[in-house]
MILO-215986 format. One line per 2 residues: their letters; for each residue x, y negated, z negated of N, C-alpha, C. Coordinates in Angstrom, 2 decimals. Each point is the difference from the previous one (the first is absolute). Layout:
BEGIN
A	X Y Z X Y Z X Y Z | ...
END
This chain:
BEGIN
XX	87.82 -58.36 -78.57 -0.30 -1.41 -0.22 1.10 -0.83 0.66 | -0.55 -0.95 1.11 1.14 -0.61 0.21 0.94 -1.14 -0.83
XX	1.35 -0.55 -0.08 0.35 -0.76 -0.78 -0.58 -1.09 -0.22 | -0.36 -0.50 -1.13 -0.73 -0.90 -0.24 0.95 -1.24 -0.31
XX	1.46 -0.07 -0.43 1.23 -0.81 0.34 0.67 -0.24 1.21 | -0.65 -0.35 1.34 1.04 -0.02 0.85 0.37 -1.08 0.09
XX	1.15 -0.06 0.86 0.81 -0.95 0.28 0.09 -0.42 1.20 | -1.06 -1.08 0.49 0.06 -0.50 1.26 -0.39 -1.23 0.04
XX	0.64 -0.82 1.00 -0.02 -1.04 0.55 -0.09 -1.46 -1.37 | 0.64 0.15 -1.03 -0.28 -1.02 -0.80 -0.71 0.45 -1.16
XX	0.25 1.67 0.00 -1.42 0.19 -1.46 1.00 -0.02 -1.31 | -0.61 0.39 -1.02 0.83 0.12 -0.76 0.60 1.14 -0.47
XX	1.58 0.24 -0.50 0.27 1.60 -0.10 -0.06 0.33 -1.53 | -0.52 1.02 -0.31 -0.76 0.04 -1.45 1.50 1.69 0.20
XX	0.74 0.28 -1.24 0.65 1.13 0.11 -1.03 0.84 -0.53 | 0.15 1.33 0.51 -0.81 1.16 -0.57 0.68 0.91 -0.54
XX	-0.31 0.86 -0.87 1.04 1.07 -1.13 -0.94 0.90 1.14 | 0.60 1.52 -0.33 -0.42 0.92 0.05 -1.11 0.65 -0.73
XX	-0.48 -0.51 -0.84 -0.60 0.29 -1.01 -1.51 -0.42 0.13 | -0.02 -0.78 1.33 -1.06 -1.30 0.27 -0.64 1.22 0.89
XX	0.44 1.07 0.79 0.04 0.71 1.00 -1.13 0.79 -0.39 | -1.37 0.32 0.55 -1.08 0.66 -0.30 0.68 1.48 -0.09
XX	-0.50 1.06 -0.94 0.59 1.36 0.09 -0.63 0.56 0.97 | 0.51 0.98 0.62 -0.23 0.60 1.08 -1.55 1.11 -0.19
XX	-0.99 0.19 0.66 -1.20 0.52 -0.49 0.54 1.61 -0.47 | -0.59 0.26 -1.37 0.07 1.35 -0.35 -1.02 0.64 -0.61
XX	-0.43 0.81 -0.35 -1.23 0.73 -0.64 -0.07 -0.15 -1.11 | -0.77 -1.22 -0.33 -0.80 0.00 -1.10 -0.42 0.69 -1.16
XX	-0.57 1.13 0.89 -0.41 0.93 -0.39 0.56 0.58 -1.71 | 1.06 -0.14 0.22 1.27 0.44 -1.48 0.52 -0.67 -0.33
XX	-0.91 -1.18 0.15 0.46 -1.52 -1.31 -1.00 -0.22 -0.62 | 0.28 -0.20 -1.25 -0.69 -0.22 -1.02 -0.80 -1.59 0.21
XX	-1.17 -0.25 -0.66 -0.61 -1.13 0.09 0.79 -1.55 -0.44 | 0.45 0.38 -0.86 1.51 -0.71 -0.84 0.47 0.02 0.61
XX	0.76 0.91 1.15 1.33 -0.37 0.62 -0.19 -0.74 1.29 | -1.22 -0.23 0.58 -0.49 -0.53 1.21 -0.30 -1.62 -0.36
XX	-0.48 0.16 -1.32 -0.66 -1.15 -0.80 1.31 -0.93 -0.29 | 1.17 0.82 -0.16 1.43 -0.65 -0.39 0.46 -0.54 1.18
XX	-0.24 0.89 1.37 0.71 -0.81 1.27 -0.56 -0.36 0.40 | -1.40 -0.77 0.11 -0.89 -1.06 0.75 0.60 -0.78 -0.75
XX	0.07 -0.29 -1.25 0.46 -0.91 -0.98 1.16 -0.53 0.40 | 1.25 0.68 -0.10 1.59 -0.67 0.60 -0.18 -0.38 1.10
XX	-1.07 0.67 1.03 0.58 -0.33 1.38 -0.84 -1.56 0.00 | -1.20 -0.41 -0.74 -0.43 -1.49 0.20 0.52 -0.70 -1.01
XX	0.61 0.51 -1.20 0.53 -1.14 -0.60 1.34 -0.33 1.01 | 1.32 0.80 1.03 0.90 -0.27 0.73 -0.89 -1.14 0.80
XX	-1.26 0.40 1.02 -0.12 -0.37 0.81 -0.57 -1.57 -0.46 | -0.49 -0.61 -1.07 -0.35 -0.85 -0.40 1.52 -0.96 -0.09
XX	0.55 0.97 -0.57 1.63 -1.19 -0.55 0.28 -0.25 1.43 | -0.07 0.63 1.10 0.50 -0.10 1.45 -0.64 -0.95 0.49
XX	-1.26 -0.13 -0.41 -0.35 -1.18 0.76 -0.37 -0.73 -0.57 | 0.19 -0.72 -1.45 0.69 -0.86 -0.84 1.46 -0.44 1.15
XX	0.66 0.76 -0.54 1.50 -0.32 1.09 -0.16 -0.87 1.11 | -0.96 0.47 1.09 -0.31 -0.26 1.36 -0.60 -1.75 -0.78
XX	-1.28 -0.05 -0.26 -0.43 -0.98 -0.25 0.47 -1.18 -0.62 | 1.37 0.67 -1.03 0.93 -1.52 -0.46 0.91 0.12 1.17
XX	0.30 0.67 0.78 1.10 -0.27 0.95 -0.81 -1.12 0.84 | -0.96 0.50 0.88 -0.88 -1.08 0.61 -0.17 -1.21 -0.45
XX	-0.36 -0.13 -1.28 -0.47 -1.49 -0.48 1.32 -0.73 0.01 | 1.37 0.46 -0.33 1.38 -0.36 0.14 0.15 -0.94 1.10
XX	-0.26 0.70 1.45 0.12 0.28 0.97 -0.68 -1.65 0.16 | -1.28 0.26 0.14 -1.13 -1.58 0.00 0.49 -1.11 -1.12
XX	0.25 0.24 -1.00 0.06 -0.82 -0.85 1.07 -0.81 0.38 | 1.73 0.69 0.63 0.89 -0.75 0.61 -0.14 -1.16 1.27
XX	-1.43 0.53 0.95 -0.64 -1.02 1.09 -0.65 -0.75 -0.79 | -0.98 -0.13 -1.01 -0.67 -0.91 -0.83 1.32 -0.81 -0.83
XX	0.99 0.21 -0.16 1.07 -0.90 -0.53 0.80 -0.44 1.23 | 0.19 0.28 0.94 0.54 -0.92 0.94 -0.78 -1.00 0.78
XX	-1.37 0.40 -0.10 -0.84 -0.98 0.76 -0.35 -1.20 -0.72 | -0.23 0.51 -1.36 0.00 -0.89 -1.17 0.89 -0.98 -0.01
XX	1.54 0.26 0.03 1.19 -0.72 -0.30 -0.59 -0.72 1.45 | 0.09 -0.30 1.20 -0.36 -0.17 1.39 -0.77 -1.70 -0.52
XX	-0.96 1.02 -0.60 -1.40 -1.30 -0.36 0.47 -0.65 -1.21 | 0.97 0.18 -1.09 0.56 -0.86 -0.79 1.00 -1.22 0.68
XX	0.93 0.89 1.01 0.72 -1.03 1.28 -0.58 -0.89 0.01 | -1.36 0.46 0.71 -0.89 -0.87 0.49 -0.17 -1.36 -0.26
XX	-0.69 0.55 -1.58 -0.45 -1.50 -1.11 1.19 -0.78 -0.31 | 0.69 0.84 -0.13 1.71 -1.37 -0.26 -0.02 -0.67 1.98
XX	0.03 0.42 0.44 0.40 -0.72 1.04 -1.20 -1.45 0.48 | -1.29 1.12 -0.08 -0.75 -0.89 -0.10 -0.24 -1.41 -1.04
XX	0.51 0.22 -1.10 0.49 -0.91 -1.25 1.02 -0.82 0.83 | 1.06 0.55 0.41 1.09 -0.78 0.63 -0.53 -1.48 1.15
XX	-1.07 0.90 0.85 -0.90 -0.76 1.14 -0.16 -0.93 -0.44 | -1.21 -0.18 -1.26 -0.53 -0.99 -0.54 1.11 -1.39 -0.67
XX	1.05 0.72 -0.96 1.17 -0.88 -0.51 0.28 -0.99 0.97 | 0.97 0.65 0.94 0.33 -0.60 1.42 -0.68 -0.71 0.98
XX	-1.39 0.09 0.04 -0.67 -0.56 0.47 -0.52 -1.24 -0.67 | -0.11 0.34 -1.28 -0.14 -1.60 -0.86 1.16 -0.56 -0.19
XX	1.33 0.21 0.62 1.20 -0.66 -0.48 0.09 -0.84 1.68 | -0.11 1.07 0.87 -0.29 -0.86 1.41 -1.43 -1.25 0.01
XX	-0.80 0.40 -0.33 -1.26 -1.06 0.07 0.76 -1.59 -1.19 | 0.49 0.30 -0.89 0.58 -1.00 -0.91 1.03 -0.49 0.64
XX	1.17 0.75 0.41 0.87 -1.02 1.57 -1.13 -0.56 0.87 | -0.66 0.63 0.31 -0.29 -0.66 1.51 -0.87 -1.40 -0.61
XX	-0.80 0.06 -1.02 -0.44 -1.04 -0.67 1.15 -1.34 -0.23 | 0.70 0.92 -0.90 0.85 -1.16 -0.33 0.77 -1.23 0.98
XX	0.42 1.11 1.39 1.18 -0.67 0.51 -0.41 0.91 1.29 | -0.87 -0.65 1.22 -0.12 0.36 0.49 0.78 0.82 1.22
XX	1.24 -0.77 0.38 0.99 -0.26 0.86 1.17 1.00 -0.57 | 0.35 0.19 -1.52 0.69 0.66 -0.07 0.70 1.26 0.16
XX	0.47 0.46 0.21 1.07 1.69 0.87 -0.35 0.54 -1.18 | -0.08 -0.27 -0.99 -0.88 1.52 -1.13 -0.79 0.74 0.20
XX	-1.27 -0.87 0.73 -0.41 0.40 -0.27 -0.89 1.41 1.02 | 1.06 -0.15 1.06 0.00 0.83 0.68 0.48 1.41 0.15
XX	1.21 -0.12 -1.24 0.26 1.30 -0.49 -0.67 0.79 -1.17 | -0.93 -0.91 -0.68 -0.73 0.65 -0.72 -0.79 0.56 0.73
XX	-0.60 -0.54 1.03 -1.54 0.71 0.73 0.94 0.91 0.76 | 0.82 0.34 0.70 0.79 1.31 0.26 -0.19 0.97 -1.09
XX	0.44 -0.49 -1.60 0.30 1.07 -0.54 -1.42 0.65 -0.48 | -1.10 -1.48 -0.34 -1.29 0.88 0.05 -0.62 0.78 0.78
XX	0.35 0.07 1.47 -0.30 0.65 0.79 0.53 1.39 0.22 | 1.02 0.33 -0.19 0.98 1.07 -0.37 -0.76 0.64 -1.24
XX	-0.46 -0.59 -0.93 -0.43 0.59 -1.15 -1.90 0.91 0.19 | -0.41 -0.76 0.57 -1.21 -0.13 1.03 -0.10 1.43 0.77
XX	0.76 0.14 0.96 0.13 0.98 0.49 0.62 1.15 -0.60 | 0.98 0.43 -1.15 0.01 0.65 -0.67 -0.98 0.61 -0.89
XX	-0.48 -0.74 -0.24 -1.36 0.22 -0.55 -1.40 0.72 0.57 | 0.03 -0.45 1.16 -0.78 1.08 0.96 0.71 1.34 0.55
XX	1.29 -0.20 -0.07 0.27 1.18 0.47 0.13 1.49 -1.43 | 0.45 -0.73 -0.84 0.03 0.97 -1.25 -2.20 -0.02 -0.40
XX	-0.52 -0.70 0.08 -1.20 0.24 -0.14 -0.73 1.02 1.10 | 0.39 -0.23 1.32 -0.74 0.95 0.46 0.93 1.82 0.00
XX	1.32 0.08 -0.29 0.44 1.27 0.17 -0.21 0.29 -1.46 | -0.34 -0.56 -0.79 -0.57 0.54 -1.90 -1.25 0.50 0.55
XX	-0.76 -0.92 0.59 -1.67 0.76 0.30 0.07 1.11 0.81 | 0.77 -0.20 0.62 0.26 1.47 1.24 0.35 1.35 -1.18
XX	1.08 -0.58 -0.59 0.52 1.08 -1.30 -1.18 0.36 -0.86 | -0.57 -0.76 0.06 -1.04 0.27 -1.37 -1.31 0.67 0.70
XX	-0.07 0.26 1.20 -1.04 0.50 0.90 0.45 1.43 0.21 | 1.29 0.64 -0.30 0.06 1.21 0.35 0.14 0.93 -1.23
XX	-0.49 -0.68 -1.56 0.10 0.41 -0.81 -1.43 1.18 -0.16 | 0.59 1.08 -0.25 -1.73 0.52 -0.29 0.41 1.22 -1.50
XX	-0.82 -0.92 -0.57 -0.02 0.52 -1.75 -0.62 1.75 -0.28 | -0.48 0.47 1.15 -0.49 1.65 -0.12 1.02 0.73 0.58
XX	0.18 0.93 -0.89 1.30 1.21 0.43 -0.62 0.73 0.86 | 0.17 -0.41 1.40 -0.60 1.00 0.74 0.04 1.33 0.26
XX	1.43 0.31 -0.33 0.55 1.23 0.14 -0.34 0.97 -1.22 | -0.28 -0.87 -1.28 -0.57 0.75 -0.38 -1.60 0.20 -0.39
XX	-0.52 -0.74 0.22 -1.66 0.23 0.12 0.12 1.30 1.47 | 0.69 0.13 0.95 0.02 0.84 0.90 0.19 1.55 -0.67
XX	1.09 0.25 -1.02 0.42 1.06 -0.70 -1.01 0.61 -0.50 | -0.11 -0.66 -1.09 -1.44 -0.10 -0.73 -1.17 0.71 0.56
XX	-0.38 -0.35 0.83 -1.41 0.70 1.10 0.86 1.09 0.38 | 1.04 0.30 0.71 0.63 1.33 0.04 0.16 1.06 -1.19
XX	0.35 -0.70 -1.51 0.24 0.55 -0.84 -1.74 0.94 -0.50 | -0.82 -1.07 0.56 -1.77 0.32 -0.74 -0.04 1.39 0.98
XX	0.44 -0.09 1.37 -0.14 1.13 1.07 0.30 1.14 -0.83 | 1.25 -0.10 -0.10 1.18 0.97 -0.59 -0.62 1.03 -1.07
XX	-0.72 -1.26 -1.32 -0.69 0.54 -1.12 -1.01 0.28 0.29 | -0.92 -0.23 0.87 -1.23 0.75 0.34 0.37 1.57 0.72
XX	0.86 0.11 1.00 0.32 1.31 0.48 0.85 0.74 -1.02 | 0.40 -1.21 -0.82 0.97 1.73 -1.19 -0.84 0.42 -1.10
XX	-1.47 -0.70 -0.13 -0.69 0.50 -1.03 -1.40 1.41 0.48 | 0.03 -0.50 1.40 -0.82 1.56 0.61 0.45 0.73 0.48
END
């Protein structure tokens, strides 16, 4: 069976005991029904906790991109909040006093706020686009593991 934990390019590394290790094929033949009945048993209750393991490691894994993209798009709304403030504090200069040097540094600073705002809004959506909530690696196991148990039961 090939490893169903590997470690490539970004997957996740799940540790394996020795114990996880399929036994090597032997004759049946002079095992009792009980004692065959006992090691199908350990070897899927291991292989279940294993990919338990795999599957909270994964969701870890996503759940940390779903909290940074999140925080991204919280940026966002404050800044965007900021836009609006600043922009009604510039429209109230420019009302008031048309001529005056205020009110030209307010519309700077709303503008500054403006563009912050698009830029933390679109790299949150970018963040929040590479989130994917299925453990791929292990729905992959899984179908290996069904292989595994179909060839160790004939």
């Amino acid at each position: 069976m090939p490893d169903p934990y590997p470690n490539e390019g970004g997957a996740v590394s799940v540790s394996r005991d020795a114990s996880y290790d399929a036994t090597p094929e032997r004759d049946v033949s002079q095992a009792s029904v009980g004692e065959l009945i006992g090691e199908v048993t350990a070897d899927l209750s291991t292989l279940m906790r294993k990919e338990l393991e795999l599957a909270k490691a994964e969701m870890k894994v996503e759940a940390t991109k779903a909290g940074k993209g999140l925080g991204m798009l919280g940026g966002a709304g404050y800044a965007g909040h900021m836009t609006a403030l600043f922009l009604s504090f510039t429209l109230a200069y420019i009302l008031m006093d048309a001529f005056d040097s205020i009110k030209l540094g307010m519309f700077v600073v709303a503008l500054i706020w403006a563009i912050a705002a698009a830029i933390l809004y679109t790299k949150g959506r970018a963040q929040m686009k590479q989130v994917n909530p299925k453990p791929e690696q292990t729905v992959e196991t899984l179908k290996e593991d069904v292989q595994w148990a179909k060839t160790r039961t004939q």
